[in-house]
C-alpha positions as CSV (number, residue, x, y, z in Angstrom):
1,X,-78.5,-264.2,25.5
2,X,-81.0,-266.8,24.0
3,X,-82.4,-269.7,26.4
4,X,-84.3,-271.9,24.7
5,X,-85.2,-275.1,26.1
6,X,-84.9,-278.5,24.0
7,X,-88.2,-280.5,23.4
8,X,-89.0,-284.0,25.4
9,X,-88.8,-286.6,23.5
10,X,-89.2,-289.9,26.0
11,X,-87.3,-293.3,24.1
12,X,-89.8,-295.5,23.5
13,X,-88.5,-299.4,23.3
14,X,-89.3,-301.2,20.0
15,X,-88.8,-304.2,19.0
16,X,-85.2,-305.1,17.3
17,X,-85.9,-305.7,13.0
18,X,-82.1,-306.4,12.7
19,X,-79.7,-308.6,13.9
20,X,-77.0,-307.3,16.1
21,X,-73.2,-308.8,15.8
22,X,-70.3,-308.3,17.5
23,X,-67.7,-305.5,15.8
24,X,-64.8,-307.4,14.5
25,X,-61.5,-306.4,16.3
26,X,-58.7,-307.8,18.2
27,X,-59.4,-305.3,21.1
28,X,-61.5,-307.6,23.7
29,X,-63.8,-304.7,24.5
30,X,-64.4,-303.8,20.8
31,X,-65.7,-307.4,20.3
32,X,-68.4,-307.5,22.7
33,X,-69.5,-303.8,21.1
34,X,-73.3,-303.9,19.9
35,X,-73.4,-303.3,16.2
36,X,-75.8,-303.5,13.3
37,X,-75.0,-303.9,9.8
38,X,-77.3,-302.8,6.4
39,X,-78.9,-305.6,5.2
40,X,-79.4,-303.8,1.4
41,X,-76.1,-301.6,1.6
42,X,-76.3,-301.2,-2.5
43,X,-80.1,-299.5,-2.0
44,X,-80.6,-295.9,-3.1
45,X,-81.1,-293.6,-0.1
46,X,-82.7,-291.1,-1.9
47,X,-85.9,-293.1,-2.9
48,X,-86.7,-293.0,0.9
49,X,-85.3,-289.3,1.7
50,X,-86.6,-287.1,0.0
51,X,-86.4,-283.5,0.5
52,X,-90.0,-283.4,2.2
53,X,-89.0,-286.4,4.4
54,X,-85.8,-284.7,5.5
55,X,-88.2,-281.4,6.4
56,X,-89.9,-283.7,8.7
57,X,-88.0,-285.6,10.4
58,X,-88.2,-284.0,13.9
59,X,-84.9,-283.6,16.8
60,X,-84.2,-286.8,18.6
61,X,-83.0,-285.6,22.1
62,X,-82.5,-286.3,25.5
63,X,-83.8,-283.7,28.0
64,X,-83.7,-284.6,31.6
65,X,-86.2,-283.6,34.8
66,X,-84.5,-281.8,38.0
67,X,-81.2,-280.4,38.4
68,X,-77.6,-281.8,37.3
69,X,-75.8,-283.4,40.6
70,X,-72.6,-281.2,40.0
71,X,-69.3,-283.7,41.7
72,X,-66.1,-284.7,41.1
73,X,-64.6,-288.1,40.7
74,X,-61.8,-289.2,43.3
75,X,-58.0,-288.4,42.8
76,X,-57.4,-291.8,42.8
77,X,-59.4,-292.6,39.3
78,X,-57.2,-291.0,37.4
79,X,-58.5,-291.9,33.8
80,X,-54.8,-292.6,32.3
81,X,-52.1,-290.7,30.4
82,X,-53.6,-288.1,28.3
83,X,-53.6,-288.2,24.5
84,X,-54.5,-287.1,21.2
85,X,-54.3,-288.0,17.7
86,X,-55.6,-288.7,14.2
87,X,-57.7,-286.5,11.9
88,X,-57.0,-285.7,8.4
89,X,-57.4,-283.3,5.4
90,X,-59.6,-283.6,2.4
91,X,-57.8,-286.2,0.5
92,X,-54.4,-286.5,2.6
93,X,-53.2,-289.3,4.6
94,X,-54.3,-289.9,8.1
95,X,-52.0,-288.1,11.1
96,X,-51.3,-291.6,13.4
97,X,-48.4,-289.4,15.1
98,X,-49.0,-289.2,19.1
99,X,-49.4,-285.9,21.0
100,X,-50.6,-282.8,21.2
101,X,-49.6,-280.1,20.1
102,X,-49.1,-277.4,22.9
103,X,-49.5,-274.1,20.8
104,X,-53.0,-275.4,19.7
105,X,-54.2,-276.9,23.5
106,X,-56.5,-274.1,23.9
107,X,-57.4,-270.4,23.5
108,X,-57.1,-267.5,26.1
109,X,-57.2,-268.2,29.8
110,X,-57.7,-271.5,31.6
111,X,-61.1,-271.8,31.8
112,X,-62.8,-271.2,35.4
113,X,-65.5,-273.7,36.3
114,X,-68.3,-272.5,38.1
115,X,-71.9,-272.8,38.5
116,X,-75.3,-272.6,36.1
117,X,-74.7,-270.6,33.2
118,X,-71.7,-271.6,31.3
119,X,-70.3,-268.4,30.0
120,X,-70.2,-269.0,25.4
121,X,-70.7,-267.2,22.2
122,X,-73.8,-268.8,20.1
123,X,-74.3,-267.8,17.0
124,X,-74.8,-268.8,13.1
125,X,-72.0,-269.9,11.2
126,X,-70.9,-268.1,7.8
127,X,-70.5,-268.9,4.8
128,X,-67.4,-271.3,4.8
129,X,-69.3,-275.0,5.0
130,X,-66.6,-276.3,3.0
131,X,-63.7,-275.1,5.1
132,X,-61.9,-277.8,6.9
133,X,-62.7,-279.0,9.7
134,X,-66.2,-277.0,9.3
135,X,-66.7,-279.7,6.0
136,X,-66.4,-282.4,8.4
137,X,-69.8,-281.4,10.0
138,X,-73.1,-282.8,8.8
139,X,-77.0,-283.6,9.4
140,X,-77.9,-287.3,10.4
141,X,-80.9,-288.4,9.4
142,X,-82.2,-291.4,10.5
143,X,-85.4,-293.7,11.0
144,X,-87.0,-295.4,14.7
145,X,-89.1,-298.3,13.0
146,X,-92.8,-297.8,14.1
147,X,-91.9,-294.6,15.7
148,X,-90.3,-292.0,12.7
149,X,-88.0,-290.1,11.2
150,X,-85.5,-288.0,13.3
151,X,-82.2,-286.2,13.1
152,X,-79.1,-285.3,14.8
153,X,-75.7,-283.9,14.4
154,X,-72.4,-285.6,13.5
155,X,-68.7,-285.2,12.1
156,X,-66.3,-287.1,10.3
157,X,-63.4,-289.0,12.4
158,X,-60.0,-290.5,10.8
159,X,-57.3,-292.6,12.6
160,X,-56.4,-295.4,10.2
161,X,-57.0,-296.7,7.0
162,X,-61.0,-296.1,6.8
163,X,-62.2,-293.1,5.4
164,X,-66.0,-293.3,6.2
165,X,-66.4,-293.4,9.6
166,X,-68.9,-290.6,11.8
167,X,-68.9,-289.4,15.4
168,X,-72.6,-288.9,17.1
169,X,-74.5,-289.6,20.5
170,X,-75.6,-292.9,20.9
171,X,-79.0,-292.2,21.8
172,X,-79.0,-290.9,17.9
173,X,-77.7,-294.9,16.8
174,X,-79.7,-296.6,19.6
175,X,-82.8,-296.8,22.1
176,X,-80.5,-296.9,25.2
177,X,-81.1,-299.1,27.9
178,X,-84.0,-301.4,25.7
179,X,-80.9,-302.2,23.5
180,X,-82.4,-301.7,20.2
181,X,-80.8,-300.2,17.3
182,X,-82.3,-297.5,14.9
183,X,-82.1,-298.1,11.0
184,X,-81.7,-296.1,7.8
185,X,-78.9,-293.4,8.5
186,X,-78.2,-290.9,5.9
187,X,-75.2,-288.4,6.7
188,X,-75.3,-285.3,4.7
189,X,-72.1,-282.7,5.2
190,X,-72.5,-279.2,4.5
191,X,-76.8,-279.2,4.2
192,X,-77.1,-275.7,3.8
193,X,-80.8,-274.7,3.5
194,X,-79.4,-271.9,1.2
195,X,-78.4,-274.6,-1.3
196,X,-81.7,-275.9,-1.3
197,X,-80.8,-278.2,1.9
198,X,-78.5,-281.3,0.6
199,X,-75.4,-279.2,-0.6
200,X,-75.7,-280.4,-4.7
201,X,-71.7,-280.5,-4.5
202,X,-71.4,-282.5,-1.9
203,X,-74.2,-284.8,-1.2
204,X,-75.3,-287.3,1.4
205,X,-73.6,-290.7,2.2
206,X,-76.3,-294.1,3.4
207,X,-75.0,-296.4,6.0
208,X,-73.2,-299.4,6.3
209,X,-73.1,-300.3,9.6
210,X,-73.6,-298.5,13.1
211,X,-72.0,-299.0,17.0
212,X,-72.3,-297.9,20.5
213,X,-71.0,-298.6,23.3
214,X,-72.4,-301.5,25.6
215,X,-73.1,-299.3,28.8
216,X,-75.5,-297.3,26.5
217,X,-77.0,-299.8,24.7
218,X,-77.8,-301.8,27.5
219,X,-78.0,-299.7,30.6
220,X,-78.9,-296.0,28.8
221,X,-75.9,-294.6,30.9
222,X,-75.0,-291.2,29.8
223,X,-71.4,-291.3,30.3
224,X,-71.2,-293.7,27.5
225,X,-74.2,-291.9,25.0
226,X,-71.7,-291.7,22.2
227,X,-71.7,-294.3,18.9
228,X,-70.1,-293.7,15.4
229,X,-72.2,-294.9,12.0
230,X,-69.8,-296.4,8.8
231,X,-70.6,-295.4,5.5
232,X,-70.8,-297.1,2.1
233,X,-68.2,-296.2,0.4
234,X,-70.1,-294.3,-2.6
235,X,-72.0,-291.3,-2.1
236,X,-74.9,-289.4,-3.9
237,X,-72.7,-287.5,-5.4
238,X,-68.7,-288.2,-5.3
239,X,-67.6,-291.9,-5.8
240,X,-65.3,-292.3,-3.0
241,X,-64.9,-292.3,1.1
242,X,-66.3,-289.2,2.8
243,X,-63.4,-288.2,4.5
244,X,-62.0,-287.9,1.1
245,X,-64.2,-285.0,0.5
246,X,-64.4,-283.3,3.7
247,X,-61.3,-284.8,5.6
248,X,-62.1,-286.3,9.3
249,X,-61.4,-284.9,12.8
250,X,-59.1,-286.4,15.0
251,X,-59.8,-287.3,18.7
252,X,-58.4,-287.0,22.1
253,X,-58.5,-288.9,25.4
254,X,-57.8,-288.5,28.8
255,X,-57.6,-284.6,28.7
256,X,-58.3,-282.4,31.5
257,X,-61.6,-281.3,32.2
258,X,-61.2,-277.1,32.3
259,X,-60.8,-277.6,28.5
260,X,-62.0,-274.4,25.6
261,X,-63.9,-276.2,22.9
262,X,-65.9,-275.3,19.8
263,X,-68.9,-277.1,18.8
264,X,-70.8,-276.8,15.0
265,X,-74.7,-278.5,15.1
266,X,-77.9,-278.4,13.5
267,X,-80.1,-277.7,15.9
268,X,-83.8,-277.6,15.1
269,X,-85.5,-276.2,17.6
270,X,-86.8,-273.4,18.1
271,X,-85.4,-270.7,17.7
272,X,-83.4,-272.3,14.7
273,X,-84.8,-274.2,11.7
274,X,-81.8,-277.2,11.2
275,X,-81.0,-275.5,7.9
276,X,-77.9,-273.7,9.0
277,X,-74.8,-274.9,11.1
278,X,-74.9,-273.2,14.4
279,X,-71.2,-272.4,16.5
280,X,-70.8,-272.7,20.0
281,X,-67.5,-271.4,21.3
282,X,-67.3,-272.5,25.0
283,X,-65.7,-273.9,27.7
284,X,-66.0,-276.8,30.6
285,X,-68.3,-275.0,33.4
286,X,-68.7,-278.3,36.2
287,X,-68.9,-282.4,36.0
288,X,-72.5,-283.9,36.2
289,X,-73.3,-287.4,37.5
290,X,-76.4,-287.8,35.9
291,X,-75.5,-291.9,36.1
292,X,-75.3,-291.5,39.9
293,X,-72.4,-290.7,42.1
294,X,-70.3,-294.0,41.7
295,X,-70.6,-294.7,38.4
296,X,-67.7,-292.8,36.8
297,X,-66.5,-290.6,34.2
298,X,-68.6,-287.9,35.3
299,X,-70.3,-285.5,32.0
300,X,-69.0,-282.5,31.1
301,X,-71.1,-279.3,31.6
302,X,-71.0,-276.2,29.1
303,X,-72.6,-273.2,27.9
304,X,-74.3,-273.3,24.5
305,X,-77.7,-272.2,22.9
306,X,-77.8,-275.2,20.8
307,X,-81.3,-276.6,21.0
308,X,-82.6,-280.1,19.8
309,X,-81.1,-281.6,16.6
310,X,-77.5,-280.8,17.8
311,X,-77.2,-283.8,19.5
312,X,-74.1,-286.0,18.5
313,X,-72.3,-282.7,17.1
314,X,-68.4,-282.6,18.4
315,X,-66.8,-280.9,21.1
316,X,-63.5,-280.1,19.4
317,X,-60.4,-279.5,20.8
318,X,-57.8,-277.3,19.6
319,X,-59.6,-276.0,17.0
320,X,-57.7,-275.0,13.6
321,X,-58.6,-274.0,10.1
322,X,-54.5,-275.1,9.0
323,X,-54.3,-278.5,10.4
324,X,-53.5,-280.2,13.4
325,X,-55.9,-280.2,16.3
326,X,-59.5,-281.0,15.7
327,X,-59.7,-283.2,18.1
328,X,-63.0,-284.9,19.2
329,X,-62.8,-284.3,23.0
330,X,-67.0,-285.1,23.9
331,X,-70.3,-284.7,22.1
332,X,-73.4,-283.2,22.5
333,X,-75.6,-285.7,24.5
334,X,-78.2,-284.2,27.1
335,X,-79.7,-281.1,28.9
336,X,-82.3,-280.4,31.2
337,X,-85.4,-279.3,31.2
338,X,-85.2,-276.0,33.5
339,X,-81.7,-274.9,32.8
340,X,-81.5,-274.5,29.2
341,X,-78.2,-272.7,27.8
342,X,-76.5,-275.2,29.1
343,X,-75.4,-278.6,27.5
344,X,-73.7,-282.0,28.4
345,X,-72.0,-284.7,27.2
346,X,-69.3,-288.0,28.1
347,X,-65.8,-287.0,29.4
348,X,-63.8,-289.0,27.0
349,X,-61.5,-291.6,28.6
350,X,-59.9,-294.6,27.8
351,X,-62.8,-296.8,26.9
352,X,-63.6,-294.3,25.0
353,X,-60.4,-294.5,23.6
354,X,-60.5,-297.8,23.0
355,X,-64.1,-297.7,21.0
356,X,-62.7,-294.7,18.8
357,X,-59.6,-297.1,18.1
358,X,-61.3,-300.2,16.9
359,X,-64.0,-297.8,14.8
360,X,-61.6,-296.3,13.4
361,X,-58.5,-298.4,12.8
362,X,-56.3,-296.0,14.6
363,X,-52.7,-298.1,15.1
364,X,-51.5,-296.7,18.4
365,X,-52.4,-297.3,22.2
366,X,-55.0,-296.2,24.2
C-alpha cells in the first residue's frame, strides 16, 4: 500500500483585487455568503492557460502538524432528518424528488470505524472519463494574485434550474480565515494527459462567479472548507451549460457517518503526475475535531492514497453508473503531515444543506 505524504503549502493572506457581494437568495444564510463575481466574464481563458501554464500550476493543499483529535459530537446535536437529492444526466432534467434510495445506500458491510489506517482500494482509473458520473469530474485551475497558479479537484452538482455549477474545498476558492478570494478558475472535465491534457472533446469552462461558506472564509474552520465556483455558460468547446455535457451529481445531508464512498481526483503529487483521474473506494474510519472540541460537525476520516491536487474532489454516495445516487456526501479537504493514507473532509449537515440549496437552486427543504 502506497503512503505518500501531501506537500506543505502554508496560505499566505493577500490583499483582496475584487470586490465581494453577498449571493443573491431568499435563504437568510445564503445572503450573508461571501462571493466574488468575474469582472470580464466574456474574456478568453485560454489566452492565460495555456498548456505550459496548466503543467505548472502546482497542488494547493492543506496539510496539518500533530495528530487528528479523534471525538464524537453529543447525542443531543443531532444534525436533522437525513436526506438526499438532485443530480442529473448528460442533457436530462434535474431529479428534485426527495430520498434515498435504499438499494443504492451503500455497498457490502456497515463500515467499522476504527483507528489510523483507514482500510481502501487506490488506484488509477480506466479508460471511461466520459462515463456518468465519472464525466462529472474535473481539474480546477486557478490563480492566487502575487502568489501563482494552482490546482485542485472538483465535480459537477445539479438541483435546480442551473446547469453550471461545481463542488470543491474552499481553501481551493479562498485564503481561509484572511477572507480573500482567489481569481481566474478554469474547470476542465475529463483532462486526460493521454489526450494531450484538456480532453479536445470536451474542453474547459472559465468562471463566473465563486462562494464559500462564511466560517471558512472568515475564520479558516475546517468543518466548513467546502465552496462551489459558477461557470459561464459557454465553453471552449461546446456552447452550452456543463452539466449538459457531463450531467451533475447530486448531494446528500444529514447522513450517517459509518458511510462507503467513492472518490475520483487529480492528485499531483508524487507518486502521481495530475494527468490521470485517480479512484478511492473507502469508507468513514473516525470523526476529527481539527476546529477544536466544541465547535461542531466534527470531519470525517478515511483511507485514500490521494496526494495533493485532490483537494475539493467528491465523496460520493451511492455510487451508480445507471442513475440515481451520486450523491455529494463531503470532499476532500485536509491531511496530516505524519499519517498520510489517510484523508479528511466536512461532515455535510444542514448548513451545508442550505449552501448547496441556494448554489444550486435546488426547490426543496433542507
Amino acid at each position: 500500500m502506497r503512503r505518500s505524504a501531501w506537500p506543505i503549502i502554508s496560505f499566505l493572506w493577500l490583499p483582496a483585487l475584487l470586490i465581494v457581494i453577498p449571493a443573491l437568495s431568499g435563504v437568510a444564510e445564503a445572503q450573508r455568503t461571501p462571493t466574488i463575481s468575474n469582472p470580464t466574464p466574456l474574456s478568453n481563458p485560454t489566452a492565460y492557460w495555456t498548456p505550459a501554464t496548466m503543467a505548472a500550476a502546482v497542488p494547493m493543499d492543506l496539510v496539518r502538524p500533530g495528530a487528528p483529535t479523534p471525538a464524537s459530537a453529543p447525542a443531543s446535536l443531532a444534525p436533522g432528518p437525513p436526506g438526499g437529492a438532485g443530480g442529473s444526466l448528460p442533457g436530462e432534467e434535474v431529479n428534485v424528488g426527495p430520498g434515498l434510495r435504499p438499494e443504492l445506500s451503500g455497498t457490502g458491510p456497515t463500515p467499522a470505524d476504527g483507528s489510523y489506517p483507514g482500510p481502501h482500494d487506490t488506484y488509477e482509473y480506466g479508460p471511461r472519463y466520459r462515463t456518468y458520473p465519472i464525466s462529472t469530474v474535473g481539474k480546477l485551475f486557478f490563480t492566487q494574485p502575487g502568489v501563482g497558479n494552482f490546482v485542485c479537484s472538483a465535480a459537477v452538482t445539479t438541483g435546480g434550474a442551473p446547469r453550471n455549477i461545481i463542488w470543491t474545498a474552499g481553501h481551493c476558492v479562498a485564503n481561509g480565515g484572511a477572507s480573500t478570494f482567489y481569481t481566474n478558475w478554469l474547470f476542465c472535465p475529463s483532462y486526460d494527459s493521454s489526450q494531450g491534457g484538456v480532453n479536445p472533446a470536451v474542453g474547459c469552462w472559465s468562471w463566473s462567479s465563486a462562494s464559500t461558506n462564511t466560517d471558512w472564509f472568515n475564520n479558516g474552520r475546517l468543518t466548513r472548507d467546502y465552496a462551489v465556483v459558477g461557470l459561464q455558460s459557454t465553453g471552449t468547446v461546446w456552447a452550452t451549460d456543463v452539466a449538459n455535457v457531463t450531467g451533475g451529481l447530486g448531494f446528500a445531508w444529514n447522513q450517517a457517518r459509518d458511510q462507503h464512498w467513492h472518490h475520483y481526483g487529480y492528485p499531483a503529487a508524487a507518486p502521481y503526475t495530475g494527468g490521470k483521474i485517480i479512484a478511492t473506494t473507502t469508507e468513514h474510519r473516525f470523526d476529527d475535531s481539527p476546529d477544536g472540541i466544541f465547535v461542531f460537525p466534527y470531519t470525517n476520516s478515511w483511507g485514500s492514497d490521494q496526494t495533493g491536487g485532490s483537494s475539493g474532489s467528491s465523496l460520493i454516495k451511492a455510487f451508480s453508473y445507471v442513475g440515481g445516487g451520486n450523491w455529494i456526501n463531503s470532499n476532500v479537504s485536509y491531511g496530516y503531515v505524519g499519517q498520510p493514507g489517510e484523508l479528511y473532509g466536512p461532515y455535510f449537515d444542514t448548513t451545508t444543506c442550505n449552501f448547496w440549496k441556494s448554489t444550486t437552486a435546488w426547490p426543496g427543504t433542507c
